[in-house]
Structure formats: C-alpha cells, structure tokens
C-alpha positions in Angstrom: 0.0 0.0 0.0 1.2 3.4 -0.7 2.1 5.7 2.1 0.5 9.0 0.4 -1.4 9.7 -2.7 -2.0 13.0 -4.0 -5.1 13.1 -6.0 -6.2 14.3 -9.2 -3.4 17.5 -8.9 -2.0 19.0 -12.9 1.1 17.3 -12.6 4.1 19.1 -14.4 7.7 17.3 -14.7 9.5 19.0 -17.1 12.3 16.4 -16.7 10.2 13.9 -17.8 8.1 16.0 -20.4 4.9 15.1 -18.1 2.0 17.8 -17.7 -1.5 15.9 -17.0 -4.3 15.7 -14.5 -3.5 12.7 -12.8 -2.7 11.0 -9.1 0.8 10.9 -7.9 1.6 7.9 -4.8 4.7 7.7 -2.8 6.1 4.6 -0.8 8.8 3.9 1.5 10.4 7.3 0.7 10.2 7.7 -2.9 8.0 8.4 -5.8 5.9 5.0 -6.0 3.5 5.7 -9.5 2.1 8.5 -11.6 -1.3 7.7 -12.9 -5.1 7.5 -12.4 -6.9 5.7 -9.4 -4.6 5.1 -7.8 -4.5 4.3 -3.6 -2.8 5.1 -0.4 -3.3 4.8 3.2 -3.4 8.7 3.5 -4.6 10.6 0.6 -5.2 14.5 -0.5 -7.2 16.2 -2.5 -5.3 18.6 -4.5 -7.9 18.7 -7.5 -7.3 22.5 -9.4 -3.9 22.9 -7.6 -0.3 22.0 -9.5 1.9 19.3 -7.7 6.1 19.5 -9.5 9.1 18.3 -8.0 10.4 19.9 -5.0 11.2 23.0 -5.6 14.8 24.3 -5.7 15.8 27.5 -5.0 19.9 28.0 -6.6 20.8 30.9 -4.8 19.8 31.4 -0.8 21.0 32.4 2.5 20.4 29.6 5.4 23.3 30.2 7.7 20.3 31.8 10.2 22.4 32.3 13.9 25.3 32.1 12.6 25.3 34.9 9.8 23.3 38.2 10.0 21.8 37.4 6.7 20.3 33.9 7.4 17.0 32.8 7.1 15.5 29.7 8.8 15.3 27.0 5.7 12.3 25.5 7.5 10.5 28.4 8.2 10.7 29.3 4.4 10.2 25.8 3.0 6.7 25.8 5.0 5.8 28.9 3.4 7.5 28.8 0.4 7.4 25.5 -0.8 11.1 25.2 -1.3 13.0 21.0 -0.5 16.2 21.8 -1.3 18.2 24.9 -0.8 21.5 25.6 -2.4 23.6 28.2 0.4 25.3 30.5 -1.8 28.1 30.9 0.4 27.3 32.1 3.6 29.7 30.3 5.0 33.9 30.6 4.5 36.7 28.2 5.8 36.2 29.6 9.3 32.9 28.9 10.2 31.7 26.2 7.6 31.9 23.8 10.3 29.7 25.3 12.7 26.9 25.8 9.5 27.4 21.9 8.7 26.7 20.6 12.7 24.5 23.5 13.6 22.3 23.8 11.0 22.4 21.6 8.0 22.9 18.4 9.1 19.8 19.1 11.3 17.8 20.6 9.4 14.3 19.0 7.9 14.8 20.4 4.5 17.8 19.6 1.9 20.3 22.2 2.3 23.4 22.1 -0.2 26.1 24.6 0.6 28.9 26.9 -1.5 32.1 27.6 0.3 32.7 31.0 0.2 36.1 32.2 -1.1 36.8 35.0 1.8 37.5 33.1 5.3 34.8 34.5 7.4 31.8 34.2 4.5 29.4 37.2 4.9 29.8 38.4 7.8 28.5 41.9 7.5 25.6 42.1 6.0 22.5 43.8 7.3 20.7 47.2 7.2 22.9 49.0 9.3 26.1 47.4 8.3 27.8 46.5 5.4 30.9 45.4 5.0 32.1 43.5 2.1 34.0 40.0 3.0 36.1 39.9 -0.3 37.2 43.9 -0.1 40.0 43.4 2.5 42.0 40.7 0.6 43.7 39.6 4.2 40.8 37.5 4.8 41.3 35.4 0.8 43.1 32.7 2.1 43.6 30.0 -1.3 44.9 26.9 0.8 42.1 27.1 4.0 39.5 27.5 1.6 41.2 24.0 -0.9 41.3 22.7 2.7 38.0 23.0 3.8 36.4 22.1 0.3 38.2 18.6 0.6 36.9 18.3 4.3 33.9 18.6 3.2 33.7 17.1 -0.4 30.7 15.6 0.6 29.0 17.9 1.0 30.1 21.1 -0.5 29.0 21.8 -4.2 31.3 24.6 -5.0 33.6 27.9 -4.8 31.2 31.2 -4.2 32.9 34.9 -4.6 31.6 37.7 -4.3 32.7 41.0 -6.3 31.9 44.2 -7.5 32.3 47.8 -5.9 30.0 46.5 -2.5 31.4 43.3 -2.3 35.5 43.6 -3.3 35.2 47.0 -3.0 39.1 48.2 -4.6 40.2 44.3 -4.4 38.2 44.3 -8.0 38.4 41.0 -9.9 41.3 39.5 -7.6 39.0 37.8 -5.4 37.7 36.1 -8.5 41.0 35.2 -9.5 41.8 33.7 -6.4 38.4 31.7 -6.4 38.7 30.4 -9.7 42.4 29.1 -8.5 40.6 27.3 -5.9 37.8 25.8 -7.7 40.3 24.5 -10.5 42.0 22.9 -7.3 39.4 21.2 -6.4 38.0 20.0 -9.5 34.4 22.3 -8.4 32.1 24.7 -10.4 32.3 28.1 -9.3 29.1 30.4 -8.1 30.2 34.2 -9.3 28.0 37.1 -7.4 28.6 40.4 -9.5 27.2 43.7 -8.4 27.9 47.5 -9.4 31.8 47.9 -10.9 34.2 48.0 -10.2 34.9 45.1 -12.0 32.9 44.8 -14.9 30.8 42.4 -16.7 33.1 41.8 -19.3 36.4 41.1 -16.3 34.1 38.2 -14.7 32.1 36.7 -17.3 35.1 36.6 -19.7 36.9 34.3 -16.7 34.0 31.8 -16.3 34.1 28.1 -16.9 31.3 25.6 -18.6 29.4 24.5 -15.6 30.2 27.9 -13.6 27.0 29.8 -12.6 27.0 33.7 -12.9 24.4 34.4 -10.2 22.3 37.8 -10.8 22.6 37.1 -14.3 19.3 39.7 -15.2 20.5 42.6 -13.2 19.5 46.0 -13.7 22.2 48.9 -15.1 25.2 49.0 -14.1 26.9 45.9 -15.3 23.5 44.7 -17.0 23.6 41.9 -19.5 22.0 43.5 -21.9 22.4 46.9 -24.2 20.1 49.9 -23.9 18.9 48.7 -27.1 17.7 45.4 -26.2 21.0 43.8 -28.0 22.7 40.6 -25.3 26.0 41.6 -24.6 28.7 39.7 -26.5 30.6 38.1 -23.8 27.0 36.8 -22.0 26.2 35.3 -25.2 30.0 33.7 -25.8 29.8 32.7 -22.2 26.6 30.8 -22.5 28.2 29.3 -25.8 30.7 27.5 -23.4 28.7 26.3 -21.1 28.3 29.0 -18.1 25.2 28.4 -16.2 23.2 31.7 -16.0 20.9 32.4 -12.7 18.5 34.9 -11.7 19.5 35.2 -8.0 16.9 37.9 -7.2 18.0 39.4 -4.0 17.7 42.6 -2.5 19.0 44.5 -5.5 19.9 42.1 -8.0 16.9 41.9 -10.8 15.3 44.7 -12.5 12.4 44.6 -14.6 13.6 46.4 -17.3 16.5 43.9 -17.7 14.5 41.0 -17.9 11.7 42.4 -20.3 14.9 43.0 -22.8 16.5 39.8 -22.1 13.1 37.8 -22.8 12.4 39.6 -25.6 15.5 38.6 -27.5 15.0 35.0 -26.7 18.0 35.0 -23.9 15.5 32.5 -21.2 18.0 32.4 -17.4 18.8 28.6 -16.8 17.2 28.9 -13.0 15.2 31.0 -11.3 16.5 31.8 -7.8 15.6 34.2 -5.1 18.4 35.3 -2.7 16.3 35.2 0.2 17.8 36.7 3.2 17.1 38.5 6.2 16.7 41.8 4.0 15.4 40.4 0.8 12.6 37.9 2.5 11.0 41.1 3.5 11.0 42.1 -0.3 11.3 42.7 -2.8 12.2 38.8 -3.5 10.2 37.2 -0.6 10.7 33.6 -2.3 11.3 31.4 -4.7 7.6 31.2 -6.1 7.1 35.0 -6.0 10.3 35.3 -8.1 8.9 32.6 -10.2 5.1 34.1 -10.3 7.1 37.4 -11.8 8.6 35.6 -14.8 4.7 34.1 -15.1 3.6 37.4 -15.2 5.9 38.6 -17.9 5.1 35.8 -20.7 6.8 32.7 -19.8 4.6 29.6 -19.7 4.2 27.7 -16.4 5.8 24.3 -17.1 9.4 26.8 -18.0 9.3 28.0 -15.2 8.8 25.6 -13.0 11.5 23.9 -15.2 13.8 26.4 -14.3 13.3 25.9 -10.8 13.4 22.2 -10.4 15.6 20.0 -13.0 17.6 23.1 -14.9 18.9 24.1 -11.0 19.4 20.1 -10.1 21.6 20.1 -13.2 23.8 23.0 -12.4 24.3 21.6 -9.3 25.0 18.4 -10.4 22.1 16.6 -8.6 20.0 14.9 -11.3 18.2 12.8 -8.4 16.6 15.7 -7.6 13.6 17.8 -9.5 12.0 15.4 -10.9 9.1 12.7 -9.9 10.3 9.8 -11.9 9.1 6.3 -10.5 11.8 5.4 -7.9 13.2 8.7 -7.4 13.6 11.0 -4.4 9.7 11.3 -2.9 9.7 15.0 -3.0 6.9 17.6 -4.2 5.5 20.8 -3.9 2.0 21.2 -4.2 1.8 24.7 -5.8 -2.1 27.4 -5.9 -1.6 29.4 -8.7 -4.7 32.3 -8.0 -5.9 34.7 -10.9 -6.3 38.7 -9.8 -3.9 41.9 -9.5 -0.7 41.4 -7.4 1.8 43.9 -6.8 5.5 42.8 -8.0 8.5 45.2 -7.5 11.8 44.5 -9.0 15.3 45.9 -6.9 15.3 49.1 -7.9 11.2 50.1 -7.4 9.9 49.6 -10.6 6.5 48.1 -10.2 4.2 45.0 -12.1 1.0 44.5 -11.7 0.6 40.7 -12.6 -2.8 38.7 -12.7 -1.4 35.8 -11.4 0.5 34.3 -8.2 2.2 31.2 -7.2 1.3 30.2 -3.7 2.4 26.9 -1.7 -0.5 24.7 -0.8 1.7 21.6 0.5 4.9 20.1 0.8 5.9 16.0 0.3 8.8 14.9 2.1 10.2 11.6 2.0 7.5 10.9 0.7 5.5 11.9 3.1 2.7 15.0 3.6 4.9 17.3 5.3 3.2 20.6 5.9 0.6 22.2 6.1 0.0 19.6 8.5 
C-alpha cells in the first residue's frame, strides 16, 4: 500500500516531459507511481492545484544564527514550498563547520552549501552594516578555503565569490582570480556574485568556466547583461556558448524589470530562477522562490518553464540529477503549488513596479514521501 497519494493535482515534470491531471503515490520514501486511481493509506485532495518536484531555489542564505543574513530553511520551506536549498556561500573556511553541525545536518529540509572564497563568509551584511568580506583581501586565504572544500567534499558543491564595488570594494576582480584558482584545485564549479563595478561584466564573465553559474545574471544597469537597445551583450552570449550556467539570483538588489523584459524579448530565457532570500530580501522585494517565479509568469513565460527552471535546470547546475523530478523510484519530494488569478503587486530591486494577474502560492509540501506541511 502506498504511504501517500496525492489526488487528481495537474502534474508538471518537465524532466520527464509530463503535464496531465492525474494521481501521484509515494512509498517507503520515494515516488511509487504516476497515474489515475490510484490508492494510499493517507490521501489528498489537490484537485485544481499544480503538484512538481520539489522546488529548488539555486541561490539562498540559510546560515540563520550564525550569519546576520540567514534565514531559517524550515521556516521558508513551510511557506515557500522550497525542498532543497542551495547556500550561496554564507559560510567561509572559518565557520563552515559550525553551518554543517549547527544547521544543515539538522535541518528538515535539503540544504546544499557553496564555500565562500573570503575566510569569514558574509559576515556583515544587514541594514545597518555593510561590509564587504572579499574587499579586505587579508581575509582570501587560497589553501584554507582547498582545505576545507576537501573536508567537506561531501557535501560542499562549489567555490562562491563575491565582487563588485559593495562586495571587493578596490580588491576588484582579484578575489575572483583567487576563487577560480581554488575551484580549478578542487576539481568544483564556481558560483560568481557580480554587483555594481568595479569590476565589470566583461572582467568576470570573460573568466567563467562551462558549468560555472553567474548568479544575478538579469540585473539591472550597471553591469546589465543587456544593451540599452535590447541587444545581449557579447561576452553573455559567448559565455553561455561554453557552457556557463546563468541564474537569476533575485535578492535585494539584483533583478530589474527592465532587464529582464529586454533579455526575454530577444530569446535570452536564465537557466534557474532563484531568489536570494535573506534576512533583508525575505521582506522584499524577493520574498521567495515562487514570488520570483510568479514574476517571470507574469511577464510571458509559460508555467511548465518556469517551473522547469526551478526544479531540474537548477538540479543540473548543481550536479544533482536525483533531484527535480518525480520519476518512478526517485527521491519522494513535491511541492503542491495554488496558482490564484487577480492583481498582485511585483517590484523589481530598484522600485519599478508589475501589476501581474497571477501568483504562485504553496499549498503543500511532500517529504520523504510523506505530507509534510501544512499539517
């Protein structure tokens, strides 16, 4: 007998092309069948409402306690329908280890970690102070952060680095350099944050990698991707050509509206949608994951891309192709997703507004196959 069975949900796997009204049954931890009538010893109604893979959300901030900027993964995966999130370095060599005992390795939810480049991680980051951990280059340390990453090769997924004039401040692209020594070291991808220059967008995306991610890929002027035209810049479109994996990242001040209409319009589609929630950005203008994916709804692209983009195009960049996605067998994760009709009010980072007639809500999470919350 199956241990849950959601009933009669539209059921959208992009990974395996499926998107059909239909019943979905889990058993002994993983996905047990996909397909009418089926039966379970607890079942749910979730007849109008979408069930997809647990969502993932690429680019977060979880280190809650032991960073100013961390969020409680639980708290937001209740609310936000999120089963995996990727830390996007909030952690360095110096207090990784505290991150892994305190937090991830008891938390409920999946929780995947970059190491961050600069010794301390973020460390400053709040409203009243702001203090960039790559711009005093004392605290870039090349052989703590190799030794840590093959501590912890585990669990760690990656190198993240920080830069640009609020980040690196005058130490410019050398943090990069120095993070792109350390992921070639260790054989892992690297997660690049760019903000306002200095450096440009031409300095970082120039240096990136197939299989690097370039994290605030849609941001708004200065260092946008695109020209005031509407033309992609040439290195974003070479760098895509090799393989760099391009991610939203929404955060506090890292996606704009205009931006995105412009990249949309010439075909240019991010390969995840992330948020950046953190203590600032969870109060907006992100919130979550499904609010950043209700705006790309809102501005023309169809429902099964974008939950694509936020389930197995972000368990691909991360290497994790067990995740995002309900085949038969596979990890028994899923988000059970509302999507109401009206007039919601979207802002972007730097106060333009949408008004969008439609919202992604969470109406239930699976875990290990299991109905996790609401309860």
């Amino acid at each position: 007998m199956n241990d849950l069975v959601l009933m009669g949900g539209r059921v959208i796997d992009p990974a395996q092309g499926i998107d059909k009204v239909t019943d979905i049954a889990f058993a002994g931890g993983k996905v047990a069948a996909i397909g009418d009538g089926l039966a379970g010893k607890d079942t749910r109604d979730v007849s109008g409402k979408i069930v997809s893979p647990g969502l993932i959300d690429l680019h977060t901030h979880v280190y809650w306690g032991g960073t100013s900027l961390g969020v409680e993964a639980e708290l937001v995966a209740r609310t936000g329908g999120v089963t995996t999130f990727i830390d996007a370095g909030s952690a360095g060599p110096g207090n990784f280890h505290g991150f892994r005992k305190h937090v991830i390795e008891t938390s409920p939810v999946r929780i995947l970690p970059f190491l961050n480049v600069s010794f301390p991680g973020i460390f400053a980051f709040s409203k009243t102070v702001m203090v960039g951990e790559a711009a005093d280059m004392r605290l870039l340390d090349a052989r703590e952060a190799v030794r840590v990453a093959r501590e912890h090769k585990d669990l760690i997924l990656g190198v993240k680095v920080r830069v640009g004039k609020s980040a690196s401040g005058d130490s410019g692209i050398m943090p990069l350099d120095i993070a792109l020594d350390v992921a070639e070291e260790t054989g892992l991808p690297l997660m690049a944050h760019l903000d306002s220059p200095p450096p440009s967008r031409l300095e970082v995306v120039s240096r990136l990698r197939r299989g690097d991610i370039l994290t605030h890929c849609f941001r708004p002027f200065p260092n946008a991707p695109v020209t005031p035209g509407g033309n992609v810049r040439d290195e974003i479109l070479a760098a895509r050509e090799r393989g760099v994996i391009f991610d939203i990242g929404h955060g506090g001040g890292s996606f704009g509206f205009g931006t995105t209409r412009k990249m949309l319009a010439a075909g240019f589609l991010p390969d995840v949608i992330s948020s950046d929630v953190h203590a600032i950005s969870i109060e907006g203008p992100a919130f979550d994951l499904l609010t950043t994916m209700s705006k790309f709804l809102c501005l023309g692209v169809d429902l099964p891309t974008v939950i694509k983009l936020a389930t197995v195009n972000a368990a691909a960049a991360i290497g994790r192709p067990e995740i995002g996605t309900l085949k038969v067998g596979g990890v028994g994760e899923a988000t059970v997703i509302d999507q109401a009709s009206g007039k919601f009010d979207y802002g972007d980072s730097i106060g333009e507004k949408l008004i969008g007639d439609r919202r992604l809500l969470s109406a239930g999470v699976v875990l290990a196959g299991r109905w996790w919350h609401p309860v």
